[in-house]
N, CA, C and O of each residue as an XYZ file, in Angstrom:
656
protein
N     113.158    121.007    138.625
C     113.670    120.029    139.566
C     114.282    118.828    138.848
O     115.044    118.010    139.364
N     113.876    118.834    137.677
C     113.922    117.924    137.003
C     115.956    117.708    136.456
O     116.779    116.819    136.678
N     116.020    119.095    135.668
C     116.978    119.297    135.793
C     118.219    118.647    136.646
O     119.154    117.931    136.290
N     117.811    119.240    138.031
C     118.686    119.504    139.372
C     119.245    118.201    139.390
O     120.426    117.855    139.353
N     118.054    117.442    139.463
C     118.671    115.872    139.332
C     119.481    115.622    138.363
O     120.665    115.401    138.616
N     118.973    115.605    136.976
C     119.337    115.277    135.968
C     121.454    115.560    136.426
O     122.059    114.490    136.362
N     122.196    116.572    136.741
C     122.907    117.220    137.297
C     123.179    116.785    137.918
O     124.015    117.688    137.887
N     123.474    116.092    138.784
C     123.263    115.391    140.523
C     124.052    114.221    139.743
O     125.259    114.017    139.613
N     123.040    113.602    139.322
C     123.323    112.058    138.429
C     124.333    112.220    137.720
O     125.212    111.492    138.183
N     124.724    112.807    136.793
C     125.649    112.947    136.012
C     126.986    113.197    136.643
O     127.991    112.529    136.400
N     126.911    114.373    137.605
C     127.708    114.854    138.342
C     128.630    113.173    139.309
O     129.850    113.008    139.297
N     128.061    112.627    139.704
C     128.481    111.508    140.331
C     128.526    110.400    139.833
O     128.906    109.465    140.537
N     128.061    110.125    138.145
C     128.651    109.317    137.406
C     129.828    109.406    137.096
O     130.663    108.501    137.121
N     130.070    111.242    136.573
C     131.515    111.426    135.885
C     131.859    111.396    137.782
O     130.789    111.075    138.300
N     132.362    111.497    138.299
C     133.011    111.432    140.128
C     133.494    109.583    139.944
O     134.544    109.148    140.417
N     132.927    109.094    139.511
C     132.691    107.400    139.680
C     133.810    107.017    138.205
O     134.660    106.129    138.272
N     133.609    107.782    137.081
C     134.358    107.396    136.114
C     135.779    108.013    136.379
O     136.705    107.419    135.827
N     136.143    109.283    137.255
C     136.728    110.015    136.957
C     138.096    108.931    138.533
O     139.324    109.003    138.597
N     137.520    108.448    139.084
C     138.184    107.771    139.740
C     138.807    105.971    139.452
O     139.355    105.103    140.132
N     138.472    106.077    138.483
C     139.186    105.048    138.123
C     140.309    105.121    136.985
O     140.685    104.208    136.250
N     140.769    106.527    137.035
C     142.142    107.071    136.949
C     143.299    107.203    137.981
O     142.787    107.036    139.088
N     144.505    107.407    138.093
C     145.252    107.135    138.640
C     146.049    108.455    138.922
O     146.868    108.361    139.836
N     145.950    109.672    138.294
C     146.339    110.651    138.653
C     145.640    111.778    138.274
O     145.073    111.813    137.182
N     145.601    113.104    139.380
C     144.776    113.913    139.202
C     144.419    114.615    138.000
O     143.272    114.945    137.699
N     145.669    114.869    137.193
C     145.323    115.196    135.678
C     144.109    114.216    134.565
O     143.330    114.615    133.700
N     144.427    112.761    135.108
C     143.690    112.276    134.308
C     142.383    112.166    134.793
O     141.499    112.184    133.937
N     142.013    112.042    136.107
C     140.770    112.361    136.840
C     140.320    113.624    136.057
O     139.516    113.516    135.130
N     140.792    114.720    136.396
C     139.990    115.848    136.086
C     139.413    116.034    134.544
O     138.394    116.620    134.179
N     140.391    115.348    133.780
C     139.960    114.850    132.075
C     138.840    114.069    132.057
O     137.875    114.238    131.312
N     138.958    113.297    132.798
C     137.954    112.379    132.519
C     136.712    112.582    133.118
O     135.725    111.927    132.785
N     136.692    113.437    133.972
C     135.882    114.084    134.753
C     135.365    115.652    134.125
O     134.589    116.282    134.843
N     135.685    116.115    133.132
C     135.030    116.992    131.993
C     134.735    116.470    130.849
O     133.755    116.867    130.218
N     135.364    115.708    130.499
C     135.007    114.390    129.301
C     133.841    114.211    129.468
O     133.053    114.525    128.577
N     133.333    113.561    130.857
C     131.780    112.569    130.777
C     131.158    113.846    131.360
O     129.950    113.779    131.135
N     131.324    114.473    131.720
C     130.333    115.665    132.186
C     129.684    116.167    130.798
O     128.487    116.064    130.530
N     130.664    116.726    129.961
C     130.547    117.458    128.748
C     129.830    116.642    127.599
O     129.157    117.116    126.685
N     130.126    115.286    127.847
C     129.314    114.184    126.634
C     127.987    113.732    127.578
O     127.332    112.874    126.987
N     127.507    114.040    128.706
C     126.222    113.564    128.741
C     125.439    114.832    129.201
O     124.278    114.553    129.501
N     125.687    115.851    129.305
C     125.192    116.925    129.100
C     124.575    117.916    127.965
O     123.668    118.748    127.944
N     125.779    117.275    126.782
C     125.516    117.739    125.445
C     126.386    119.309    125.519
O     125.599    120.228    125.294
N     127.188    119.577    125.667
C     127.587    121.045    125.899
C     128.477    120.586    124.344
O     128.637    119.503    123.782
N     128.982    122.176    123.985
C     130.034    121.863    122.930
C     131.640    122.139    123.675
O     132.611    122.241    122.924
N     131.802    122.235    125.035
C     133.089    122.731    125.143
C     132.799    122.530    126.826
O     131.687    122.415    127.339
N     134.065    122.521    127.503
C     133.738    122.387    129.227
C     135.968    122.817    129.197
O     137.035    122.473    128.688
N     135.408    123.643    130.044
C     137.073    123.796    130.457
C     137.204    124.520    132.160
O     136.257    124.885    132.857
N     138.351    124.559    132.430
C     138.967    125.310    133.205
C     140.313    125.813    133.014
O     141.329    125.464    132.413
N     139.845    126.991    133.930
C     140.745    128.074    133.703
C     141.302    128.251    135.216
O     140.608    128.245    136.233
N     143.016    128.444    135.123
C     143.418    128.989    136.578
C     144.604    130.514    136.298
O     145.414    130.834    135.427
N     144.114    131.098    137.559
C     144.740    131.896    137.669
C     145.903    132.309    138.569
O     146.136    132.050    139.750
N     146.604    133.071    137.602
C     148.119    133.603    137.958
C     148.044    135.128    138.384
O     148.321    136.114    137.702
N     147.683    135.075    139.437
C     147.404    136.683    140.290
C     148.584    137.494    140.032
O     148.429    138.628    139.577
N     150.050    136.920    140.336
C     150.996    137.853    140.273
C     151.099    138.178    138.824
O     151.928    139.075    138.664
N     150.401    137.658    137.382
C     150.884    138.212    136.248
C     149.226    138.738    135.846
O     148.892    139.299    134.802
N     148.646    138.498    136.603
C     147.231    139.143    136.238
C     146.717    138.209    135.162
O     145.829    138.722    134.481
N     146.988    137.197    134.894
C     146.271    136.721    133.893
C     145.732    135.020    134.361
O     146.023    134.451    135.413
N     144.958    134.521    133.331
C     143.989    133.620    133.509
C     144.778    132.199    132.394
O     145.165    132.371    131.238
N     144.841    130.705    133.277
C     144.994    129.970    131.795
C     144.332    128.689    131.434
O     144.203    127.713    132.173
N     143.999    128.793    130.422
C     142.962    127.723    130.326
C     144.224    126.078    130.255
O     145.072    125.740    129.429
N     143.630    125.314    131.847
C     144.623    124.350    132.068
C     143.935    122.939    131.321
O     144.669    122.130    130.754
N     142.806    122.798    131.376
C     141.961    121.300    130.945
C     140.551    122.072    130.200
O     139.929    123.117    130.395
N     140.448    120.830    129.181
C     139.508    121.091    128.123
C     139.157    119.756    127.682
O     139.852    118.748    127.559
N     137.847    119.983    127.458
C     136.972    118.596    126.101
C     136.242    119.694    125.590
O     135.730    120.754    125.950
N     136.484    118.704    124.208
C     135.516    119.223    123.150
C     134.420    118.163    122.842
O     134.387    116.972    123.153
N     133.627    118.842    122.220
C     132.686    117.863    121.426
C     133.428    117.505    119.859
O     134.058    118.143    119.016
N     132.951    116.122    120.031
C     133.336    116.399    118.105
C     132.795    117.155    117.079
O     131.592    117.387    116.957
N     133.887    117.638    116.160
C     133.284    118.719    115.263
C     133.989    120.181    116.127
O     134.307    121.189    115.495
N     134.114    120.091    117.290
C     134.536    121.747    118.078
C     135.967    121.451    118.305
O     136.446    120.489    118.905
N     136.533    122.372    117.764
C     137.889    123.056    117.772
C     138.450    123.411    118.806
O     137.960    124.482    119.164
N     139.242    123.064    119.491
C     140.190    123.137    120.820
C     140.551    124.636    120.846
O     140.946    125.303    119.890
N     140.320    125.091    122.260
C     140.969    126.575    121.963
C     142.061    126.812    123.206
O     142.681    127.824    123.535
N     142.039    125.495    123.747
C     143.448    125.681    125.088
C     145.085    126.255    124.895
O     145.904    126.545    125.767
N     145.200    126.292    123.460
C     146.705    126.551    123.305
C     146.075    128.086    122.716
O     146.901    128.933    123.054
N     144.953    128.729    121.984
C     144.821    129.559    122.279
C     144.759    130.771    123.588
O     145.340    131.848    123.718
N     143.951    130.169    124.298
C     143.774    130.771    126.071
C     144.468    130.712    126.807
O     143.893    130.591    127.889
N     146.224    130.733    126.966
C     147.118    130.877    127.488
C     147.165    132.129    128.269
O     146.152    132.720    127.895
N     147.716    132.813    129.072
C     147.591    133.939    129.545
C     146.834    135.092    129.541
O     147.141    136.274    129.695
N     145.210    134.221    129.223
C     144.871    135.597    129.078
C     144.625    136.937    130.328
O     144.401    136.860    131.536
N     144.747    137.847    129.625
C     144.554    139.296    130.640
C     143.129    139.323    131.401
O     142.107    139.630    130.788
N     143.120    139.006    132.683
C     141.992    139.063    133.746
C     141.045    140.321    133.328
O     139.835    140.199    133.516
N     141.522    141.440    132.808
C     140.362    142.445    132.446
C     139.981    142.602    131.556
O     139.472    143.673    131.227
N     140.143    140.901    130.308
C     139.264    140.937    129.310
C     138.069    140.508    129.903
O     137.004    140.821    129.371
N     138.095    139.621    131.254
C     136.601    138.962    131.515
C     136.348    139.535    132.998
O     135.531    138.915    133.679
N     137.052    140.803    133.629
C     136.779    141.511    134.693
C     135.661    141.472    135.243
O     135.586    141.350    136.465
N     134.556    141.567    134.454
C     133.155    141.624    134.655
C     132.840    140.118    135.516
O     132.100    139.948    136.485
N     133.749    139.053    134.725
C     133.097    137.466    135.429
C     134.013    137.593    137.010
O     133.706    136.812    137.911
N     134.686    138.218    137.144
C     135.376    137.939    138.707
C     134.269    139.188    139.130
O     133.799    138.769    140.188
N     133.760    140.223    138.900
C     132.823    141.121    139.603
C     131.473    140.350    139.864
O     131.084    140.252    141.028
N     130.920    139.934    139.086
C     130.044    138.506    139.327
C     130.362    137.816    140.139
O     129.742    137.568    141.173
N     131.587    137.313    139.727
C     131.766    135.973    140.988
C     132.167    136.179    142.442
O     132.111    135.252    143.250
N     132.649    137.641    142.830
C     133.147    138.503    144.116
C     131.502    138.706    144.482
O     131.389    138.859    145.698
N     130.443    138.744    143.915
C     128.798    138.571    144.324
C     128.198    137.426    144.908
O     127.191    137.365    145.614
N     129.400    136.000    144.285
C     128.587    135.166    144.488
C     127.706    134.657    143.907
O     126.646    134.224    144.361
N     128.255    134.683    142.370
C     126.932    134.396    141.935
C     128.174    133.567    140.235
O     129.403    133.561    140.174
N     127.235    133.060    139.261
C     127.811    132.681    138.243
C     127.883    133.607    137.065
O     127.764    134.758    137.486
N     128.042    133.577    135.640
C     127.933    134.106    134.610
C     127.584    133.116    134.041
O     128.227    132.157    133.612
N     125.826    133.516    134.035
C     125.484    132.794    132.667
C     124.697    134.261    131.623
O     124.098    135.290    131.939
N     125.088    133.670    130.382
C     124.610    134.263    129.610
C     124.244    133.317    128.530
O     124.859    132.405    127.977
N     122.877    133.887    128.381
C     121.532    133.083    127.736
C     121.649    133.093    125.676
O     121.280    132.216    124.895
N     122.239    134.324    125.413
C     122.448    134.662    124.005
C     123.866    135.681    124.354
O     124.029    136.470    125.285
N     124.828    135.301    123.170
C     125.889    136.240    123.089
C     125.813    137.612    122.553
O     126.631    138.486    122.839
N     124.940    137.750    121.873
C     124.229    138.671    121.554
C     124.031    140.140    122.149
O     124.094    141.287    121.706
N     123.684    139.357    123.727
C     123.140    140.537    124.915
C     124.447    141.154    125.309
O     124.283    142.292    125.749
N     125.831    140.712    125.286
C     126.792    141.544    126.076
C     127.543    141.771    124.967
O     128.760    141.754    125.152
N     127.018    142.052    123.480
C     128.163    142.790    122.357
C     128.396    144.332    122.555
O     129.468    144.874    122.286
N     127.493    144.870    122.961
C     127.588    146.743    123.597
C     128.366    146.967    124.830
O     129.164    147.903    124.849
N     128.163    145.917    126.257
C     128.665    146.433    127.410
C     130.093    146.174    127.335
O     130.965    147.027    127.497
N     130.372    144.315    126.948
C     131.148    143.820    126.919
C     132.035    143.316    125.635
O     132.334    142.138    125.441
N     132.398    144.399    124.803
C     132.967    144.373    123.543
C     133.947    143.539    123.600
O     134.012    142.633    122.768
N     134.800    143.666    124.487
C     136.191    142.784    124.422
C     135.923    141.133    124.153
O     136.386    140.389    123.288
N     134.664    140.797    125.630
C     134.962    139.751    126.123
C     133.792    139.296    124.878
O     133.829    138.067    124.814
N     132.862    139.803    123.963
C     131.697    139.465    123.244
C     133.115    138.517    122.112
O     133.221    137.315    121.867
N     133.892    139.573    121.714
C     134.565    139.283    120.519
C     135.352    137.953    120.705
O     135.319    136.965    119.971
N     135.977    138.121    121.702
C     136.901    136.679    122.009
C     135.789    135.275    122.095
O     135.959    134.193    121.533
N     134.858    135.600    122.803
C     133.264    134.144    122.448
C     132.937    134.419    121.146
O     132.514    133.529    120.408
N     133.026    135.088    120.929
C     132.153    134.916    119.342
C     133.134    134.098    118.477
O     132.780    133.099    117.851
N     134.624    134.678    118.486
C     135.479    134.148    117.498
C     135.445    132.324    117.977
O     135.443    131.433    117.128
N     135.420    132.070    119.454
C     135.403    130.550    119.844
C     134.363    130.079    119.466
O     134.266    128.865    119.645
N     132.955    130.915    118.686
C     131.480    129.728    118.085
C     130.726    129.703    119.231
O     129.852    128.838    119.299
N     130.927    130.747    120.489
C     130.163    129.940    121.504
C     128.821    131.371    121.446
O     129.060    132.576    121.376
N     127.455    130.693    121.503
C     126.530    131.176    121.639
C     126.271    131.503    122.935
O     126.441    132.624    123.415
N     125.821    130.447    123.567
C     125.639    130.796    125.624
C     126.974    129.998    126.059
O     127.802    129.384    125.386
N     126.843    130.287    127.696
C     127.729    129.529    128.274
C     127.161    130.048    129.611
O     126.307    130.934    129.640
N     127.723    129.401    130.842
C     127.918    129.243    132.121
C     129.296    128.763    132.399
O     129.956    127.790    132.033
N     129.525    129.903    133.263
C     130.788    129.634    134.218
C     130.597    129.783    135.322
O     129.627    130.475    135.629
N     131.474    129.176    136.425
C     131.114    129.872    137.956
C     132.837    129.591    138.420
O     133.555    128.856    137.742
N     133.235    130.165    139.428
C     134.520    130.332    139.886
C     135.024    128.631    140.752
O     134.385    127.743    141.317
N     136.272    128.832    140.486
C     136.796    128.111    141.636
C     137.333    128.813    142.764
O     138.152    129.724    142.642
N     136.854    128.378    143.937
C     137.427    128.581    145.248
C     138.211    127.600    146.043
O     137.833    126.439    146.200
N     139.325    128.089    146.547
C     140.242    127.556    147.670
C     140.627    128.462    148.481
O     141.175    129.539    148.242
N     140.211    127.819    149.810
C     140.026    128.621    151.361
C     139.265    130.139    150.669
O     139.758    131.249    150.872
N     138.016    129.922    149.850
C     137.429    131.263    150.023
C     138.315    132.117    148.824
O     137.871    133.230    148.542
N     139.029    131.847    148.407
C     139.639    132.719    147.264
C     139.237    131.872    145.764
O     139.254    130.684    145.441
N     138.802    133.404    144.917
C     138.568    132.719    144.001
C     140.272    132.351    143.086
O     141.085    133.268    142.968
N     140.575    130.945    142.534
C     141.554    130.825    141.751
C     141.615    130.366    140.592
O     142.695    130.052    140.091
N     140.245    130.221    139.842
C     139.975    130.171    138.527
C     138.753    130.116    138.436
O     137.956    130.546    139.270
N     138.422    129.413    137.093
C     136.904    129.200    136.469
C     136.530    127.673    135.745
O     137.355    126.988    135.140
N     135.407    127.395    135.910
C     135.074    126.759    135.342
C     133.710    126.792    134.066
O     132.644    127.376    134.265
N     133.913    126.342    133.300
C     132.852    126.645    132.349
C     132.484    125.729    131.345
O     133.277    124.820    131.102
N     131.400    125.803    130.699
C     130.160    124.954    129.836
C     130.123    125.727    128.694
O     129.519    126.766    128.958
N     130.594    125.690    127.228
C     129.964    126.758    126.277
C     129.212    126.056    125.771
O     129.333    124.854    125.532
N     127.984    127.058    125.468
C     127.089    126.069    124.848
C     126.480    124.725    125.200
O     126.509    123.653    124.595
N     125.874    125.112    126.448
C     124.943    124.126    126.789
C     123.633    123.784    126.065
O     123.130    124.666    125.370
N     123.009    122.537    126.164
C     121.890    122.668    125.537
C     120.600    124.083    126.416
O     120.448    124.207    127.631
N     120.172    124.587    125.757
C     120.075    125.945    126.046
C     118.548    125.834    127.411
O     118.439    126.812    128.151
N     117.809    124.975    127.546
C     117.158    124.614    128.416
C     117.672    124.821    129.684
O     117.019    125.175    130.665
N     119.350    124.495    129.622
C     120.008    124.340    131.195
C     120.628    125.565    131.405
O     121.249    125.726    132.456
N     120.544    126.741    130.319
C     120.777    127.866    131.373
C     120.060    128.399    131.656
O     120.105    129.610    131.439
N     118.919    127.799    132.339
C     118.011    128.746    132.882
C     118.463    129.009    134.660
O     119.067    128.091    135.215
N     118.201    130.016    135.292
C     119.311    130.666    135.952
C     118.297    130.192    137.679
O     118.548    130.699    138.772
N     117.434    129.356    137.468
C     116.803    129.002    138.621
C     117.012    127.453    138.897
O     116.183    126.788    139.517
N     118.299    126.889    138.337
C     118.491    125.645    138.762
C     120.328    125.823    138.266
O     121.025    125.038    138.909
N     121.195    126.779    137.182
C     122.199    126.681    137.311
C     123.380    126.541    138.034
O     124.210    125.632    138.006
N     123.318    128.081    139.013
C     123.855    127.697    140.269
C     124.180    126.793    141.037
O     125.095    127.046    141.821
N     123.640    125.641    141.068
C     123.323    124.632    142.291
C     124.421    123.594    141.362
O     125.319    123.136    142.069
N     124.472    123.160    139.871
C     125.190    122.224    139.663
C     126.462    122.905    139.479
O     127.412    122.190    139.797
N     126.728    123.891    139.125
C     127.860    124.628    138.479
C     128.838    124.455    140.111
O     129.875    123.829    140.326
N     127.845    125.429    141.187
C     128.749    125.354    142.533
C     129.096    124.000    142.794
O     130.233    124.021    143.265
N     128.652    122.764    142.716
C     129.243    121.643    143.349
C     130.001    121.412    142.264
O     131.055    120.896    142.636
N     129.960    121.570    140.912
C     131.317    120.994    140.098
C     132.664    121.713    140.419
O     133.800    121.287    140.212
N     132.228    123.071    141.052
C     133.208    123.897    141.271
C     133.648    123.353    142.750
O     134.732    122.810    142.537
N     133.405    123.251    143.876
C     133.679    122.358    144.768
C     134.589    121.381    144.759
O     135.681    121.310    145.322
N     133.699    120.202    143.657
C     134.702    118.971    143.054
C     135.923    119.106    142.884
O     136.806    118.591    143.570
N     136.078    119.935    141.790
C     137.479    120.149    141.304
C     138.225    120.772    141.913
O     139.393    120.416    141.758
N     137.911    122.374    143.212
C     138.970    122.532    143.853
C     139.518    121.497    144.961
O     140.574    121.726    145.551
């Protein structure tokens, strides 16, 4: 519970910082900026998607210092390298994964592309507008306490909310 809050608070600090920008680009920066620095994550981005070319693009990013930007990498990528996270998210539910470790056998493609980015865990959960999913949002490498999968959901869906 402790958590949940912890989440809550943060969530409506960065909402409070993120509005005393002047246009939506810089809102939404500044609004993964303070999310990502008082959370402790090493990376926070989103991703939108281009249905008619099938692919996914990573539009906004913070790093932590010391972590390497990978947005001009993640340009178009092909929706059925991470197929599995829209089959998840058509459930209703997020992708978290606790160690990268666990999806190097099922998920070869999508293991290799996280591994080469340094990311150990992460959480993502979708964006929706009118009910369609049209991208993602995601945390790599959270401090590893917060993916535990009985309080994730709850902050991930309202950041996902926020931003659509």
């Amino acid at each position: 519970m402790k958590t949940i809050i912890k989440y809550e608070l943060v969530i409506n600090e960065a909402l409070r910082s993120a509005l005393n920008y002047d246009t939506p680009d810089e809102q939404i920066n500044e609004f993964i900026r303070f999310f990502g620095k008082h959370i402790g994550s090493d990376r926070i981005y989103i991703f939108e998607d281009c249905d008619d070319k099938h692919v996914t693009k990573n539009t906004y990013e913070w790093c932590a210092d010391g972590i390497v930007p990978e947005i001009h990498e993640l340009q178009n990528v092909d929706m059925d390298i991470i197929g599995w996270w829209y089959q998840t998210f058509d459930k209703d539910r997020n992708v978290i994964i606790t160690d990268i470790e666990q999806i190097k056998d099922e998920h070869k493609v999508s293991y290799n592309l996280l591994k080469a980015q340094n990311v150990k865990n992460l959480v993502v959960c979708p964006i929706r507008y009118k009910d369609e999913i049209k991208g993602f949002f995601g945390v790599d490498n959270p401090p590893e306490s917060d993916t535990r999968t009985d309080h994730v959901p709850g902050y991930d869906r309202n950041l996902a909310y926020i931003i659509a």
